[in-house]
C-alpha positions in Angstrom: -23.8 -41.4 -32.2 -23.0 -40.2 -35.7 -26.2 -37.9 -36.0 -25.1 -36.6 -32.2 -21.9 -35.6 -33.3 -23.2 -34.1 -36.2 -25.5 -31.6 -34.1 -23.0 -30.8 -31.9 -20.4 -30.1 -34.8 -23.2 -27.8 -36.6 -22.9 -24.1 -35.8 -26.1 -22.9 -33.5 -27.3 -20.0 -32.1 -25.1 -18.0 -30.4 -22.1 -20.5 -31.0 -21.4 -19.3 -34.5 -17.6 -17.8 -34.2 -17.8 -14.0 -34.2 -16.1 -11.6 -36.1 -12.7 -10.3 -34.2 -13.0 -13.2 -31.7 -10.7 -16.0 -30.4 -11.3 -18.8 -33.1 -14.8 -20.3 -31.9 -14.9 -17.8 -29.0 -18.0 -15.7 -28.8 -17.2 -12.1 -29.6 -17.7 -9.5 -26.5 -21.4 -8.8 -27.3 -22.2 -11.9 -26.9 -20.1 -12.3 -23.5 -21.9 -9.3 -22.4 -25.0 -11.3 -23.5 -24.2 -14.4 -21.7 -23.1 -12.9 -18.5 -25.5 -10.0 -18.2 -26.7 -10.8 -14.5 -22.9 -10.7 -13.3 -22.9 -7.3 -15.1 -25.8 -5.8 -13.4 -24.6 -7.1 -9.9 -20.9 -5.7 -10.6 -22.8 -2.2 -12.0 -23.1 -0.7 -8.5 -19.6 -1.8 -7.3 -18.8 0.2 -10.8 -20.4 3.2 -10.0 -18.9 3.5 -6.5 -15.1 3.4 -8.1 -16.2 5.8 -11.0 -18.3 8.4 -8.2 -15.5 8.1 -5.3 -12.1 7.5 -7.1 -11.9 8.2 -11.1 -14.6 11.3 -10.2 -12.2 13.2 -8.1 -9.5 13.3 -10.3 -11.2 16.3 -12.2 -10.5 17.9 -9.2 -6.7 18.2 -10.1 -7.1 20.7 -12.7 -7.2 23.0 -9.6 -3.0 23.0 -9.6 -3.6 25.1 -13.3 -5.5 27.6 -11.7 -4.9 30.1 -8.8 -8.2 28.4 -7.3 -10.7 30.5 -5.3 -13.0 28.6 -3.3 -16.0 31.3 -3.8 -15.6 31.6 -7.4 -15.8 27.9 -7.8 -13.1 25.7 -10.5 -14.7 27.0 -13.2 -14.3 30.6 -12.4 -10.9 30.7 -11.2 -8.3 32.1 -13.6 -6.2 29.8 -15.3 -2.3 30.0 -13.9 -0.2 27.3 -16.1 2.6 25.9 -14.1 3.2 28.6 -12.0 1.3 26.6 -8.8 4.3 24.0 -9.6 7.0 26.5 -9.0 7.6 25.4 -5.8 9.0 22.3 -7.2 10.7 23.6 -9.9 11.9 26.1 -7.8 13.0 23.8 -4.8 10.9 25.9 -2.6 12.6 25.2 1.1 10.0 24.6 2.8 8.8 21.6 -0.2 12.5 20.6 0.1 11.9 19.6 3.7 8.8 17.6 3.0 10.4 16.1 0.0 13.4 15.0 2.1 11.7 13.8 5.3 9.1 11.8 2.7 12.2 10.5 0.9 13.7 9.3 4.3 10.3 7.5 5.8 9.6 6.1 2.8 12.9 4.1 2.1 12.7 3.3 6.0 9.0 2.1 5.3 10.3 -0.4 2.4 13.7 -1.9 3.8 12.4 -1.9 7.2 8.7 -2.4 7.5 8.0 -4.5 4.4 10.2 -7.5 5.1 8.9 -7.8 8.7 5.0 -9.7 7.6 7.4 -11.9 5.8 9.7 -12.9 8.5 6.3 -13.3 10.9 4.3 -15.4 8.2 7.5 -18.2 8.2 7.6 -18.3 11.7 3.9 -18.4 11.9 3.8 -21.3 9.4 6.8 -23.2 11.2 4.8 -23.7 14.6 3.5 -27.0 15.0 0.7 -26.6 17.0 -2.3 -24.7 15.0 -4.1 -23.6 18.4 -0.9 -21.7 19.1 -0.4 -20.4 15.5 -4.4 -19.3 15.6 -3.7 -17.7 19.2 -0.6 -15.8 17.5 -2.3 -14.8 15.0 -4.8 -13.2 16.3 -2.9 -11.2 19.5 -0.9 -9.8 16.1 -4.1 -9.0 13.8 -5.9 -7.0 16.7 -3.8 -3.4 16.3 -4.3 -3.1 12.9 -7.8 -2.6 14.0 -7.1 0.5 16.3 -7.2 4.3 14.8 -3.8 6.2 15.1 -5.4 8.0 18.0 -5.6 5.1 19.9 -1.9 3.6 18.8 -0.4 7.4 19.1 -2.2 8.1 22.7 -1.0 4.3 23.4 3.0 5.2 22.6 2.4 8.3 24.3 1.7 6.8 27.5 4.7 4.6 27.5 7.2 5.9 26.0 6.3 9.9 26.3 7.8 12.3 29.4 5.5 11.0 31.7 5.0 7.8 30.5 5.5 4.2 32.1 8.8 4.1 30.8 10.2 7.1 32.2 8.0 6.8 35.4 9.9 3.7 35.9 13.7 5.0 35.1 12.8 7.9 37.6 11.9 5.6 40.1 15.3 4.6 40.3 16.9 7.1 40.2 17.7 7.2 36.6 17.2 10.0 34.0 14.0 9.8 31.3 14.0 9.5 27.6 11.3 12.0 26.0 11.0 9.9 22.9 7.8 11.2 21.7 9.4 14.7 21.7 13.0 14.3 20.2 13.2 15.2 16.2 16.2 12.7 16.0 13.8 9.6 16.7 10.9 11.0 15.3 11.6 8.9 12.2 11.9 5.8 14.2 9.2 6.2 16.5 7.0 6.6 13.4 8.6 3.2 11.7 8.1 1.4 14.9 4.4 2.2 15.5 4.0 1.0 11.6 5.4 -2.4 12.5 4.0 -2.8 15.5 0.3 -1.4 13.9 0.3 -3.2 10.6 2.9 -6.2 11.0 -0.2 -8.8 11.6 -2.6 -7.8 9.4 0.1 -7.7 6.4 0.9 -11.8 7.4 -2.3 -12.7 5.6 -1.5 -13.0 2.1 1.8 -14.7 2.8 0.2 -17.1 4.8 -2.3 -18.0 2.5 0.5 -18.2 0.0 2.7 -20.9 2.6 -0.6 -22.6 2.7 -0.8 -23.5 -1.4 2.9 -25.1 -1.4 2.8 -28.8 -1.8 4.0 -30.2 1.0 5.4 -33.0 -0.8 8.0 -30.8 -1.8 9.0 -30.9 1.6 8.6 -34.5 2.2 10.7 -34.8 -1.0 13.3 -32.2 0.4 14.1 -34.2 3.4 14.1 -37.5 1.5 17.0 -35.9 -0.3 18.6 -34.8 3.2 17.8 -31.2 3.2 18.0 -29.5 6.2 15.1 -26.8 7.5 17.2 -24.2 6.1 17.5 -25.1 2.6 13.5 -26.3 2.8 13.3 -22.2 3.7 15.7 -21.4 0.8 15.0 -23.9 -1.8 10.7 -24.7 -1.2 9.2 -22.1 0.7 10.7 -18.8 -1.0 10.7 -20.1 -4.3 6.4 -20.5 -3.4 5.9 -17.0 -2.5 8.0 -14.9 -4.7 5.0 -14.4 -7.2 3.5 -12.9 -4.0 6.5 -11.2 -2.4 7.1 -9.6 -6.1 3.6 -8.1 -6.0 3.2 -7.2 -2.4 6.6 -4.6 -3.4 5.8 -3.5 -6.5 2.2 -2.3 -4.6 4.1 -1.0 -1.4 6.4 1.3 -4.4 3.6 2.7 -5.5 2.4 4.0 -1.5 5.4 4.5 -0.4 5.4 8.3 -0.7 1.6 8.0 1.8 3.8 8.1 4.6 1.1 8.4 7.1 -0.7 11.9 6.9 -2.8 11.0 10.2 0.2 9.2 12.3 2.1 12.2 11.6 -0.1 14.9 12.0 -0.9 14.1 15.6 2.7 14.0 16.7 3.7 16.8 14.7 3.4 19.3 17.3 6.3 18.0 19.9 8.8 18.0 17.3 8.6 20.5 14.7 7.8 20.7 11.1 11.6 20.1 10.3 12.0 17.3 11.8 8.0 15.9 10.7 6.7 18.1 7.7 6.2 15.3 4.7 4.3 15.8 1.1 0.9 14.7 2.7 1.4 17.4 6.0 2.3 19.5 3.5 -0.2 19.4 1.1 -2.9 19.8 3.9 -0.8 22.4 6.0 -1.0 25.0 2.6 -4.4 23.9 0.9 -6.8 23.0 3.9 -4.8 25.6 6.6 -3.2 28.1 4.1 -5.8 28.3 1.2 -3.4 28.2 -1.1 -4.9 25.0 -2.8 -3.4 25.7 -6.4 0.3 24.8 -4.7 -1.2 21.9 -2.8 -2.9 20.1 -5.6 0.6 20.5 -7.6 1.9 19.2 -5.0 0.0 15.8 -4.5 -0.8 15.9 -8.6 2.9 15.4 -9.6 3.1 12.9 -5.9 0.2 10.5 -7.6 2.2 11.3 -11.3 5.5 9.5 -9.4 4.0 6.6 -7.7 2.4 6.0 -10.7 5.9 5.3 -12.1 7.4 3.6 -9.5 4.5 1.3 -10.0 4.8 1.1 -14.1 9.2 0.6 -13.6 8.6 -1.7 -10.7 6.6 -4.1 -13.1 8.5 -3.9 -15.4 11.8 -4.5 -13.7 9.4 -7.7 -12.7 9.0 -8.8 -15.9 12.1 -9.0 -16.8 13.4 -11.4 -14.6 10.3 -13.8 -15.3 7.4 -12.4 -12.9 4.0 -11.9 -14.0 4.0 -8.7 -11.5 1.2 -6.8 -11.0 -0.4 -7.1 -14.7 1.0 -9.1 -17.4 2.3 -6.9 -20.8 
């Protein structure tokens, strides 16, 4: 036994402490070393991010230049900032989309984002799991239809001649043109958002409901508590790590306010009452050709949720969560 111990106590290959590393923890050439075949499989996945998503942020060197598609980045003339004087300057029509992005997105956050949360604890509080999986499923199945489909669906219920005012003409009652009124627009566009995305965003709660101990509950109700302070004192407590994280990542998308849902119901209501950083970006760059303004535009909209991200985990760290990264 002695001898045994002695070889395993004896520094080998490739278990001598490196240089730089963690006590006996093999330095990072020798991680590479050992986990080479996860490397290679993980090097395609790699070069997908690094073609598709680190790649086209080159591309954002166009908001320096008065860009000219037939001369190419390169041979544009350089501009400074003068592509970001529409921010600078509080161009009006930038004000509008600033505004309207401001408004959806703070209606996307109070409203939308607590609503997968209420759903997952009333999911989790049915007793029969056929029922829950039934549930479950009816709710998951419009996050799989395209904003076509979901906007052509509202359309046909509650638009001018939908079912809805079909029905209130019927008897004898005047309609609603929903679809068409600016002062809803903002709703309508909340609502389809809850209705769209609601199941598919009860997934990760749920799975969080699922890790409590449930002897926490069994000890709860030993002590008397009632299904209320289980709710309060058990099962929030076990998904704040997750609610924490879930925010912090709908900060940092909050200003995406839906460049698809919008632009197809842009046209009954106006661009005053619809017009956002993402309609706007496309409505100057892609319609306009004035892509040096656009890609200011979105440039200093990335630079911001950036930000919110960066403060929002921080703010989380200070009151004890890990947050999206640790510091």
């Amino acid at each position: 036994m002695a001898v045994e111990a002695t070889r395993r106590l004896r520094p080998g290959k490739g278990r001598r402490p490196r240089p730089g590393g963690d006590g006996g923890r093999p330095g990072w050439l020798a991680r590479m070393r050992r986990d080479r075949f996860l490397l290679l499989l993980a090097l395609p996945g790699l070069a997908v991010v690094l073609l598709f998503s680190y790649l086209p942020l080159l591309g954002n060197v166009i908001a320096f230049k008065d860009y000219q598609p037939f001369l190419g980045i390169s041979g544009s003339p350089w501009v400074g900032l003068s592509n970001f004087d529409v921010i600078f300057n509080g161009d009006p029509e930038f004000v509008t989309a600033l505004k309207n992005t401001l408004i959806v997105a703070v209606a996307q956050v109070v409203f939308v984002f607590p609503v997968p949360i209420a759903v997952a604890l009333l999911l989790n509080s049915l007793v029969s799991e056929r029922i829950k999986r039934l549930v479950q499923s009816v709710l998951y199945l419009p996050h799989f239809m395209s904003w076509v489909i979901v906007v052509a669906l509202f359309q046909s219920m509650l638009g001018n001649a939908g079912m809805l005012n079909t029905w209130l003409a019927q008897h004898g009652s005047d309609g609603f043109h929903i679809i068409g009124d600016p002062g809803l627009f903002k709703v309508l566009i909340t609502s389809q958002v809850i209705w769209k995305d609601t199941g598919w965003g009860t997934i990760l709660f749920l799975a969080a409901l699922s890790r409590i101990d449930t002897s926490l509950y069994e000890a709860a109700a030993v002590d008397g508590a009632s299904r209320t302070r289980q709710l309060w004192h058990v099962t929030l407590p076990g998904i704040r790590s997750v609610i924490v994280l879930m925010f912090i990542l709908k900060l940092g998308d909050s200003l995406n306010t839906g460049f698809e849902q919008i632009l197809l119901q842009q046209a009954p209501v106006g661009t005053d009452a619809s017009e956002v950083l993402d309609t706007y970006v496309y409505n100057h760059g892609v319609i306009n050709g004035d892509w040096g303004v656009s890609a200011a535009v979105g440039l200093v909209k990335g630079v911001v949720s950036v930000a919110l991200v960066l403060g929002a985990n921080k703010v989380a760290h200070i009151f004890g969560e890990r947050g999206v990264y640790e510091s």
